[in-house]
Each structure stands twice: as structure tokens, then as C-alpha cells.
N, C-alpha and C positions, 0 to 999 in steps of 0.2 A: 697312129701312123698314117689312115690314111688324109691324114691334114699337112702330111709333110711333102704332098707329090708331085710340085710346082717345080719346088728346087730339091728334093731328098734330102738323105741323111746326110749328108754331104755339109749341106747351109746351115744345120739341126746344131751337127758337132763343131763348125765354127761359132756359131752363137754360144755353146754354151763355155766353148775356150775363153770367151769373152769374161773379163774382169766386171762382177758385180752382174752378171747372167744368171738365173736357174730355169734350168730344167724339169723341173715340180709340176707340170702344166695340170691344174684341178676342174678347171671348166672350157673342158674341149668340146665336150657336147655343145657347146654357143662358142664357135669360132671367133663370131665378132667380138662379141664380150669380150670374150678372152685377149682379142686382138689390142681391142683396147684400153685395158684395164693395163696389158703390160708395157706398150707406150705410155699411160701417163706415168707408168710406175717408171718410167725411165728402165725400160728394158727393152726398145726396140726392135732389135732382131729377133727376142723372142715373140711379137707382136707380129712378126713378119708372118711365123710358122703358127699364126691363129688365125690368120684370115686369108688364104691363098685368092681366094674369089673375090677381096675389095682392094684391089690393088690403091686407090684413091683416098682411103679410110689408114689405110696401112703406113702409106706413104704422109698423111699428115699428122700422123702419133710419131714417126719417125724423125721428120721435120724438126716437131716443136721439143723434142729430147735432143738435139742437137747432132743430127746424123744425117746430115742432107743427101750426101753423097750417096748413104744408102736407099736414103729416099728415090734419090731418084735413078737409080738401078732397079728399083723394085718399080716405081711406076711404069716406066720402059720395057717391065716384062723383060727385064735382057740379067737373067741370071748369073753370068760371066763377072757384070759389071759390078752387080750386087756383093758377090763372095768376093772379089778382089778387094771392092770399099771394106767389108768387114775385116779383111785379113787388114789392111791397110789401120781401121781403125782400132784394132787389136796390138799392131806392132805400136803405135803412135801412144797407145798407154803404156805399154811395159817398160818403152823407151823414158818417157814421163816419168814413172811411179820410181826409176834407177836416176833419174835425174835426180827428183825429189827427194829421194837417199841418201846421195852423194853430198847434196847440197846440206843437208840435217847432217851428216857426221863431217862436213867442212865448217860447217858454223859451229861445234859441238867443240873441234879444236883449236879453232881461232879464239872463240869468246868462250874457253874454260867460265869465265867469271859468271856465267848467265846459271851455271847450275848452283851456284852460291846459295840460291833460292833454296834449294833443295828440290829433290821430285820423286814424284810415285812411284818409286822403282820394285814395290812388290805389284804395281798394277801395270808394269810392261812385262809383254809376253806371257800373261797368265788367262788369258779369256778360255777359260774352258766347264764344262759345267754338267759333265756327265759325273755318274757317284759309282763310274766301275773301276776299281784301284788295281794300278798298273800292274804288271803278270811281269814276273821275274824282271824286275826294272835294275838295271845294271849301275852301281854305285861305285865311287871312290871316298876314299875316309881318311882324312892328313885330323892326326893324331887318335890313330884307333886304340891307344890303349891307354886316354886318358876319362873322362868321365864322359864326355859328350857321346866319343867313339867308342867303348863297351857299352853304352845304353841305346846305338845303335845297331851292335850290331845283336842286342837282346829284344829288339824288334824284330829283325830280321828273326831271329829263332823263333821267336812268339808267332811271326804270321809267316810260313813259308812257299813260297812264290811269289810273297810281292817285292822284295827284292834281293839280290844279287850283288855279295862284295866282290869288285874285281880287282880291288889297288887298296892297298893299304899302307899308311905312313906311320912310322911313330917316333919317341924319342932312345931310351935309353933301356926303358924296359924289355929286352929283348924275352926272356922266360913268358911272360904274357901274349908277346907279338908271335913267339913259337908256337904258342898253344891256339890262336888264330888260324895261322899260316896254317895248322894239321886239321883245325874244324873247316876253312874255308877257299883253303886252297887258290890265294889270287895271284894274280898273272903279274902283277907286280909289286914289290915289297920295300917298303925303304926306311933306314934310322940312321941315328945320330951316328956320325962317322967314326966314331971311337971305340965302338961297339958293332962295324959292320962284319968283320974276321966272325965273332961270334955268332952272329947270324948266317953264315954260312954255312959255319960246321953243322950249326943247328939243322938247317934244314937239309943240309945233307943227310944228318943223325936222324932225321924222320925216314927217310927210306922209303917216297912214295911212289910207288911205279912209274915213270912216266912223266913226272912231275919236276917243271925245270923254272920255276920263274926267276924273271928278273929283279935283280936284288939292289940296292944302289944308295946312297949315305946322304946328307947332308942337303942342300936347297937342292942340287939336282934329283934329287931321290924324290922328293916334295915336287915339284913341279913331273917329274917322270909320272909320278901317278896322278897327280893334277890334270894332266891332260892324258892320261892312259882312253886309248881309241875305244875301248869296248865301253867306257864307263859315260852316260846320259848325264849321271849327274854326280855332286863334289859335294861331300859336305864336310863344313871346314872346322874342324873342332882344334885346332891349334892355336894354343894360348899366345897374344899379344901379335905385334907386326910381324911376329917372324910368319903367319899367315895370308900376309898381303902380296906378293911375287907368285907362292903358287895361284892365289886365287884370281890374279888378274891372267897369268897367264892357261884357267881352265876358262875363263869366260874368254878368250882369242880361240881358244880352242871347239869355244861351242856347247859348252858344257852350263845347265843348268846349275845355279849353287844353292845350295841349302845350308843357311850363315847361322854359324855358332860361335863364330868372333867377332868379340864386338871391333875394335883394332882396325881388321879390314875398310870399313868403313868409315869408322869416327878420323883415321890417319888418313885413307886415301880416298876420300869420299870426290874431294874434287876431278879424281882421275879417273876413277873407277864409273862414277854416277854415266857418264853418255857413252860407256861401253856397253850397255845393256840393250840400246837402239842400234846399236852400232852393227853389235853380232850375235844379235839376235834372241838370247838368252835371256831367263826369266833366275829370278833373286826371290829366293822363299826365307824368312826370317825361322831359326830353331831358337833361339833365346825366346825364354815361357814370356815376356814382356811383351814383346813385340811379335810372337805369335797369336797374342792373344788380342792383338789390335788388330791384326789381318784377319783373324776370326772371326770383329768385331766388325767388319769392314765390307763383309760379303754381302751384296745387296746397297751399298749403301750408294746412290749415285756422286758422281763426281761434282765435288763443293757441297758436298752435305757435311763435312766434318769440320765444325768449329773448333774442338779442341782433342788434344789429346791428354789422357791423364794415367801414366807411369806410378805403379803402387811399387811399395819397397817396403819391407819388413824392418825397417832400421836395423836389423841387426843386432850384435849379440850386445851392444851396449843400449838399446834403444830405449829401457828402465830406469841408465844412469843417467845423473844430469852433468854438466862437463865439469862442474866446479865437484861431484864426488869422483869422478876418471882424473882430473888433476891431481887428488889427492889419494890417488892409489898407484900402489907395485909399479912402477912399468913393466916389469917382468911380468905380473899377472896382466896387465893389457897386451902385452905382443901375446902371450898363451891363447888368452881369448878372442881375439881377435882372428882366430884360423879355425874357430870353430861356429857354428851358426844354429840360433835355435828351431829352423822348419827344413833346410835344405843340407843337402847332401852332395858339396861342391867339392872343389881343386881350392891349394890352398890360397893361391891370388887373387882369386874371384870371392874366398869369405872375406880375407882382409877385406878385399875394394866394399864388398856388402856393408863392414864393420864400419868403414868412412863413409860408405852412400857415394864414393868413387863411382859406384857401378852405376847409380841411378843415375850419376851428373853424363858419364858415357854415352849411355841409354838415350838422353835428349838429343844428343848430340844426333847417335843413332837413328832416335826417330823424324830429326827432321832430315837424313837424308832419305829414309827410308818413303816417307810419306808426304816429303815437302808438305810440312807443316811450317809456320814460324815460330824460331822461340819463343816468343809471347803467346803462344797459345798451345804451349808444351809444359804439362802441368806437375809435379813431384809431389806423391803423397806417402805417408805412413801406415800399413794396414797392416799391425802385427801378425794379422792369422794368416795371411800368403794363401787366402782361399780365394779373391781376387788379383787376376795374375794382370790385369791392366783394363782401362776404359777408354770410350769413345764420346764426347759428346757430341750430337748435332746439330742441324744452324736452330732445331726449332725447340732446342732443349732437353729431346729425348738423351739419355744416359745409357749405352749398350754396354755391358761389364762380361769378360769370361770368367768361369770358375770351375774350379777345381782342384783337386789334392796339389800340394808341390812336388812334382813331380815331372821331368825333361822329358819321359818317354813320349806322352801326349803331342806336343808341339814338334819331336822329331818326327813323331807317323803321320802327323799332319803334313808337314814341310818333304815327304818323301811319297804321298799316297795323295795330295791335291790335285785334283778340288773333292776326288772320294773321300767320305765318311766310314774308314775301315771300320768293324763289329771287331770291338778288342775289350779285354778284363784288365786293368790297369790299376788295380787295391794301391790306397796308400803305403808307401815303398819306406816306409818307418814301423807302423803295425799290420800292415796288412788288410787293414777295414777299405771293403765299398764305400762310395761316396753317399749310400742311399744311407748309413750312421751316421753321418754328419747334419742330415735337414733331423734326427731326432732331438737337436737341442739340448744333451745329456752334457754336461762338465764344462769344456772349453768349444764344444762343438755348438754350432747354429747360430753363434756370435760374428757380428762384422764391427769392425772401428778403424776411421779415420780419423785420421788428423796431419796438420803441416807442419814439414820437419825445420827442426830450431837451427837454423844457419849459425851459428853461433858455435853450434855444436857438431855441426856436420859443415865445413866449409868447403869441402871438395864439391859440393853441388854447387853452389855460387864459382868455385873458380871455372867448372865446367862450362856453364853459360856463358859466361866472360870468354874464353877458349872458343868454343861455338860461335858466337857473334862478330868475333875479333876474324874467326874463319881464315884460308889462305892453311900455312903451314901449321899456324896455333896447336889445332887439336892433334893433330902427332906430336907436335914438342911436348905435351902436357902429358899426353898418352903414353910415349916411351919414358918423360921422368918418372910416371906413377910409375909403369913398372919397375923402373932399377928402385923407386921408393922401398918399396914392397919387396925385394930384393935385398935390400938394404936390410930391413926390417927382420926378413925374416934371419939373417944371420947377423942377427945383432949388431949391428953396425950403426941403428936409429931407433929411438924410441917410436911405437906405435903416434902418441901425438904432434911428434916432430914432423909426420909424413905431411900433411897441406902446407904446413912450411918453407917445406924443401920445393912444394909444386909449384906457389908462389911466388917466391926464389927463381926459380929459371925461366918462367914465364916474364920476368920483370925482365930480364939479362937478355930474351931474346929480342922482348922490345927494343931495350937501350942498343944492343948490337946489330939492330936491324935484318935477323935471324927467319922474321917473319912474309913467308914469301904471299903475295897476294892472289896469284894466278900458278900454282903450281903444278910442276911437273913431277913426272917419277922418280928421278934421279932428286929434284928439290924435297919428295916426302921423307926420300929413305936418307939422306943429309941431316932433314931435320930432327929422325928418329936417333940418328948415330949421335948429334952434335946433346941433344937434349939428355941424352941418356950419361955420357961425359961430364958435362956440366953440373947434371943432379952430384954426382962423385964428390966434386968444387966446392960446392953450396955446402957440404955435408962436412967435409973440413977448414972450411968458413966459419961453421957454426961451432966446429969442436975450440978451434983457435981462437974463437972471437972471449 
């Protein structure tokens, strides 16, 4: 303090309001030092408050940091002149830095096309890097009572105070969404419209003191709790595009997401990707793939990562070859295909597994996720699903995550970053630690790779092609897979007919010119309606032909 009594506290607390200022001062004991170490550091006015007795010394580290004005206030001994230049050069950045904003999210919607590239969008808004995991962190959850949404909120039970459900979404399941609403009591609640009368009595029939949430059905309900005021952060576990309106409308809202649909992004990647600069929110990936690349990713400077490399278990036919799946059941193929030999999914997501649908997505995903290019977005086969994805680097290092298969991991990650929560998390099939598996005993302590046969998996190849083609592409393809799989599962198409059909409408949106290049919101969800219509077409094309 007593180095501050030229100009007081006064000059002290303007310098350190100052943009890229601190207050840290460690070698006051040597005024001048200090004086000058923080003029060449380009911190002038904290240079000011180290040498009060070299006004000449003071004044030419201020100078050459580009603050003449304050220079020369401070040579002049005229303290007045001084705090007025610093208030002056204080408003002159904030003014700046809201320019330089304005201007990034007017370029961001003029030239949509610049994000084509793709970009880091789990590396905006995430700088942080303390390991104390957040204390009653208030959540919302669109589709809590499907696999994503009961495995989080079995986190939530496992660790409690680190976070708080405040909104919860779901579909149809009401008896499950009941049994929530009386564990967890959230301020707002919403399902599928057909079934909202039933949720009401429901929670009327709980009879909890006091207890009045808001209740609400169908997109409105979904965005209601998308943007519910108490809730930090969204995590969006709702199957397919019907995910993309609440989740663009929680990032306008301010809300952090934590993405369990792949959809959101692979359909509206173009619209979505420079909302993240825009308003400020930060994009944590829950799918075990691409959490396990952000895992892989911590430390890594920016343009270290040459490639990225997506493992996939092939799935439940990954043993057959296509020429023995030709000449089987299709009735036992669509059976098989909803079930999966390491993971414990919904049933859309085994099919997409069963085609490798999921992995072609995934690319899609990961370049908007990490603006990567698909050429250096790589699809591998690793049966054992003990490596959940890799990174390689420009110098050839291989960073790999591992672990059981198992979603809980990558949600506590994605809901407790950048902390390393102390959790028990046993394989969720037998129950073994992961420390049984480095024993080496049976199928355990084994890795294998290999590249999968296009041939036999062609929903990865059409994916790329969709990705590259970019614009409306990857929703056209994304809402035919799923009325595919739709199809599928109520018999209406054989399990092998499904890349077909994908195929098929992806040619029809060329020829119709379906394919928007720079798209809008109204052009994704267009694309998802017209594409999903058209797979119908294709389907009775085929039956007629």
C-alpha cells in the first residue's frame, strides 16, 4: 500500500478494471523492477503503481505499450489527467472487444458457409481447469426416461450434490416419469401429448405438500424445460431431430449442453456450429466416442491433432460375412439387429450399430465437433468396445481412452468438467472392476483392430458422401435412416433393404435439387420432413418394382 500514495486506491482499482490488468504485484519490494517488468509486460498502469518516484522510467514503459496518453498524465504529475486517459482507455476496449463480437456473429450469418469446415466447438467456452466438481449443479434432461436420461439421473444418485434435476422431458412412458417426478421433484415436467391428462392425475395422486410443477406435452414441453431458468445445463438424450429445436433453443437461452444426440448436430450442424460464439455457451459431447476424444484432447495444443480414429464394435453381425447375412431369415436379421453383443442401448441406436449407421454419423459428428476434415476421420472395428475412440498427433503419438462399455463415465464427465469426480462404475453387464480385465483371463486383456468391409457395411460410405456433399445432405440421410429403422422395425423393410432406401433418397434429393448449400432453420427441418416422406416412396417403389 504504501506504493500506491501518488495517486491511491483510486488509480490501483481503475488499472486493475482494466482488460488483461492484474493485481498479483510479487516484487514490490523493488518498485522499479516491478515498474518495469509490468510495462514490458504490457501492463502499464500496473507499472504505474510500482514506481511512483520514476515518473520518466514509468512514463517510457507506458509509451512503448502503446498508452501515451497515459504517459503523459503520469509524466505531468497531474493525476486528474492520468485516471481520466485510463477510464478513457478502458471504455475504448470494451467498446472494441463489443465491436469485435458483433462483427464475428455478422460474419458467422452472412457466410453460414465458412463453418462448412467444421470447428472446435467442445474447445469454445470450456477453458477451465480446476478438479473441484460442481456442488449441486442444476440440470435439465429431454428424454429422462430413456437410456441416456435414467443413466443420468443414476449419477445423480451415485454422487449427491453434484448435481440437481430441475426439468425433466420425456415420451410416453408416464409410470417411469411418475416415479422420477416423487424421487426428484422438478419444477418442470413434460411428455408426449397423448398422455399429458395422465400425468396429471399422476402427480396429483402423489400428494406432495406443496408441490405444483409445471406440466406441458409435446415441442412446447421440450423446449419449456430446454430453457427452464434454474437449470445451467441440458443434456439432450432425445432420439433423432426431434432433439434439435429444444437444443438450439437452450443454447439462445444460455444454457450449457451436454449432447447425447447425435441428430442435433450431424442435421443442424450448419446452424447450430457459430451459436456457441454467439451466446456464449460451451458443447460437452455424452456419446462414449466422442467423449473419449475430448478426453483425449486435454492438453493437446491446438493443430496437434492429425487425425481422428472412431472404433465401432461392428455390431451384432460383425462375425458374418454379407454373402452368409444374404442367405439368412430376414426375420432373424431384423431380431438381431436390436440387440448388441457389449452395449446396453435403445432400440435405434443397436440397429444404426448393426449397419455401422452409427459410426458413419459419428464422422459426420466428429467433424463438426472438432473441425477435423473427413480425410482424416478415420472408422475402425475393435470388437471388445474397451477402446471407446483415438487421437493421433502431427508427430505420430496415438492417445486412446479405455474403458468398460459403459455411458455412465462420459455423462459424469460431460456434467462434472473439467473435475475428475472419485466414482465406482463396475462393468454394468457382471459387475467386475476394470482392474479384472488388465488380468488377461478368457476374452479379457485382448485388443483387435481392423477396417470395416464397405461392402458389408455401406451406410459408412454413404455417410461420407452426405458429410462432404454438406448443406442439407446430412439431415436428408439422417431423418431417412430413421423412418428406415422405423420401417424396419415394424416390418415394413428388411434389415438389408435399409442402405438402399438411404441411397435412394439421397439420389432423388440431388436430382430434385432438395439440397440446400447454406442452410437455414426452416431449410434443415424441411429437409428432415421432405426426406423422411420420400424414404415411404422409395419403399413402395421397391415393393412395386
Amino acid at each position: 500500500s504504501s506504493h500506491l500514495r501518488r495517486f491511491g486506491a483510486s488509480a490501483c482499482a481503475a488499472a486493475c478494471a482494466l482488460p488483461g490488468t492484474r493485481c498479483g504485484f510479487v516484487n514490490m519490494s523493488s518498485p522499479m523492477a516491478f515498474s518495469m517488468a509490468a510495462g514490458a509486460a504490457a501492463h502499464p498502469v500496473a507499472a504505474t503503481l510500482g514506481a511512483p518516484r520514476q515518473p520518466a522510467i514509468v512514463s517510457a514503459a507506458m509509451a512503448a505499450s502503446r498508452w501515451p496518453r497515459v504517459a503523459a498524465g503520469w509524466e505531468a504529475g497531474n493525476a486528474t489527467s492520468m485516471l481520466a486517459a485510463v477510464a478513457a482507455v478502458a471504455a475504448a476496449q470494451v467498446a472494441s472487444g463489443r465491436r469485435r463480437g458483433a462483427r464475428r456473429r455478422g460474419a458467422a450469418r452472412q457466410a453460414g458457409s465458412s463453418w462448412s469446415g467444421g470447428r472446435n466447438l467442445v474447445g469454445t467456452n470450456t477453458k477451465e481447469s480446476s478438479n473441484v466438481p460442481p456442488k449441486d449443479k442444476k440440470i435439465a434432461i429431454l428424454g429422462s426416461t430413456g437410456s441416456i436420461g435414467t443413466q443420468t439421473l443414476d449419477i445423480c444418485r451415485q454422487h449427491p450434490g453434484l448435481c440437481q434435476p430441475v426439468a425433466l422431458a420425456a415420451g410416453k412412458n408416464v409410470r417411469l416419469l411418475l416415479e422420477q417426478v416423487k424421487e426428484w421433484r422438478p419444477l418442470v415436467v413434460a411428455c408426449d401429448a397423448s398422455v399429458l391428462d395422465e400425468l396429471k392425475a399422476g402427480v396429483a395422486a402423489l400428494g406432495i405438500p406443496g408441490y405444483a410443477p409445471e406440466l406441458l406435452s409435446g415441442q412446447e414441453g421440450q423446449i419449456a424445460v430446454a430453457t427452464c431458468k434454474e437449470a445451467k445445463s441440458v443434456v439432450t438424450g432425445i432420439v433423432g431431430c426431434a432433439g434439435l429445436i429444444p437444443t438450439i433453443e437452450a443454447i439462445k437461452a444460455g444454457k450449457d449442453i451436454a449432447l447425447a444426440n447425435k441428430e442435433t448436430l450431424i442435421a443442424g450442424g450448419p446452424v447450430i456450429a457459430p451459436m456457441f460464439e454467439e451466446y456464449g455457451v460451451s458443447m460437452l459431447p455424452v456419446d462414449s466416442e466422442h467423449s473419449a476424444i475430448f478426453q483425449c484432447m486435454q492438453g493437446v495444443p491446438k493443430g496437434g491433432v492429425k487425425k481422428i480414429i472412431l472404433t465401432g464394435s461392428g455390431g451384432t453381425f460383425r462375425d458374418m460375412s454379407i454373402e452368409e447375412m444374404k442367405a439368412t431369415d430376414p426375420e432373424v436379421l431384423r431380431q438381431r439387429s436390436t440387440t448388441h453383443p457389449n452395449w446396453d442401448m435403445g432400440a435405434k441406436i443397436t440397429v444404426d450399430s448393426s449397419t455401422m449407421m452409427n459410426k458413419g454419423l459419428e464422422v459426420i459428428e466428429a467433424h463438426w465437433l472438432y473441425g477435423i476434415d473427413y480425410d482424416n476421420i478415420e472408422v475402425v472395428i475393435h470388437p471388445q468396445s474397451i477402446v471407446h475412440s483415438a487421437i493421433e498427433l502431427q508427430d505420430t503419438a496415438v492417445l486412446m481412452q479405455t474403458g468398460w462399455p459403459d455411458m455412465r463415465l462420459p455423462i459424469l464427465y460431460a456434467l462434472s468438467f473439467p473435475a475428475r469426480v472419485p466414482a465406482d462404475l463396475p462393468n454394468p453387464r457382471d459387475g467386475r472392476n476394470f482392474d479384472d480385465w488388465w488380468k488377461g483371463q478368457g476374452k479379457d486383456g485382448k485388443l483387435s483392430f481392423s477396417k470395416p468391409d464397405l461392402e458389408k457395411y455401406p451406410c459408412i460410405a454413404l455417410a461420407y458422401k452426405a458429410g462432404r456433399r454438406g448443406g442439407t445432405m446430412p439431415a436428408i440421410l439422417s431423418a431417412a435412416n430413421e423412418r428406415a429403422v422405423e420401417l424396419l422395425l415394424s416390418k415394413k423393410i428388411d434389415f438389408l433393404e435399409i442402405p438402399g432406401v438411404l441411397e435412394a433418397v439421397m439420389e432423388k434429393a440431388e436430382r430434385e435439387g432438395k439440397v440446400v448449400a447454406t442452410p437455414t432453420l426452416d431449410d434443415i427441418v424441411e429437409g428432415d420432413r421432405w426426406a423422411r416422406e420420400v424414404a415411404d416412396v422409395v419403399v413402395q417403389e421397391m415393393r412395386s418394382a
